[in-house]
C-alpha positions in Angstrom: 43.9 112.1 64.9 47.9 111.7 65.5 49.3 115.2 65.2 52.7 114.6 66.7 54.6 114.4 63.3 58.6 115.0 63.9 58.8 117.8 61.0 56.5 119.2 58.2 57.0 116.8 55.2 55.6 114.1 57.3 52.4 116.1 58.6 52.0 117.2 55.3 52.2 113.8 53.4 49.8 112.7 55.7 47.1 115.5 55.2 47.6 114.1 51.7 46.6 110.4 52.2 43.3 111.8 54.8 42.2 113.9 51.5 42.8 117.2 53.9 45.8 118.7 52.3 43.8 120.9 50.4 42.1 122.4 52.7 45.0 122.6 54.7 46.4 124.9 51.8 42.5 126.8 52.0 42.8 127.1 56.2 46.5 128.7 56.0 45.4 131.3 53.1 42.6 132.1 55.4 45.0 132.3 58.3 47.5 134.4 56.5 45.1 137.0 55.2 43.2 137.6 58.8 47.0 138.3 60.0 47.0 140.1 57.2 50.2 138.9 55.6 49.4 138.3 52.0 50.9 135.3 50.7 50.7 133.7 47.3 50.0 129.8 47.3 48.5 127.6 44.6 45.8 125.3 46.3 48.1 122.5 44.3 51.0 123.4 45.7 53.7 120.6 46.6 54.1 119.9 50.4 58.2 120.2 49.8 56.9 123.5 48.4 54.5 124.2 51.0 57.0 123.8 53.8 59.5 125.5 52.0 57.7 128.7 51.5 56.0 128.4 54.7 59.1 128.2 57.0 61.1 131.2 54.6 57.5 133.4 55.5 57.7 132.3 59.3 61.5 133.6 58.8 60.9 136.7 57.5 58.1 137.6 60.0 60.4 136.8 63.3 63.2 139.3 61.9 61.1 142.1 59.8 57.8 142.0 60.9 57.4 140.7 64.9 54.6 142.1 65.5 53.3 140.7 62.4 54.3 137.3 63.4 52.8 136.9 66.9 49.7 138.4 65.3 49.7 134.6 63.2 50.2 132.8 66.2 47.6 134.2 67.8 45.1 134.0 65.0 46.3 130.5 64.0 45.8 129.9 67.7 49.2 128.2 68.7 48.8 126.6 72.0 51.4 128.6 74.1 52.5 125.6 76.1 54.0 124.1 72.9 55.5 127.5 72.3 57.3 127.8 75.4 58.6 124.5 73.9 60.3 125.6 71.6 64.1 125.4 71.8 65.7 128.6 70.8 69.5 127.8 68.9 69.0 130.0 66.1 66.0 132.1 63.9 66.5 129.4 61.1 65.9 126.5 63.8 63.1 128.2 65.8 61.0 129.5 62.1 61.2 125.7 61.6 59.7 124.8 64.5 57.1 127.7 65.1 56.5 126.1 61.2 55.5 123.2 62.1 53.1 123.8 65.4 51.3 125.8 62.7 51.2 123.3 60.8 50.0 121.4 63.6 46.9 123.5 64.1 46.0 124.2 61.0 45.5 120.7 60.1 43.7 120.0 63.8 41.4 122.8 62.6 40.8 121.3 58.9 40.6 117.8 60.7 38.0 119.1 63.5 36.0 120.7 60.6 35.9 117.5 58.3 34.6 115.5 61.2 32.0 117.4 63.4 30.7 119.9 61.1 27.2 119.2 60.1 
């Protein structure tokens, strides 16, 4: 499965046309709440939406809640090489990115599920 989508709209439109988008929606929910960051999303939610409210959580996290936020990435289990990746410019950039490799994941995990669960 190609994971390498340039930003989120694409990753998600795609999760769309595999059938996986909602349980994309169903995997980041579950994500959220083990992090414990309660979040509010509609399992029909649009991906415009989706990446919307996504990147303005991400955003929140890095400047109110850190410890919050690297408690996500490690529960969503963001591959620290593609974090170190990351260019930093600015918070608005960089929750944008960090949005997207956990977008990234989350769809590897739906995808991984879908395929060799028995």
């Amino acid at each position: 499965m190609k994971l390498d989508f340039p930003n989120s709209i694409e990753l998600l439109t795609n999760a769309q046309k595999g059938n996986l988008y909602g349980k994309l929606v169903v995997q980041i929910k579950k994500d959220f709440g083990l992090a414990n960051i309660p979040i509010d999303l509609a399992k029909d939610v649009s991906p415009e939406n989706l990446q919307a409210f996504l990147h303005e959580k991400i955003y929140y996290l890095i400047l109110e809640k850190f410890t919050d936020y690297l408690n996500l990435l490690y529960i969503v289990d963001v591959p620290e090489k593609a974090f170190k990746q990351i260019q930093v410019t600015d918070v608005v950039e960089v929750a944008e990115q960090v949005s997207l490799l956990i977008l990234r994941r989350e769809l590897q995990k739906v995808w991984l599920k879908a395929n060799y669960s028995s």
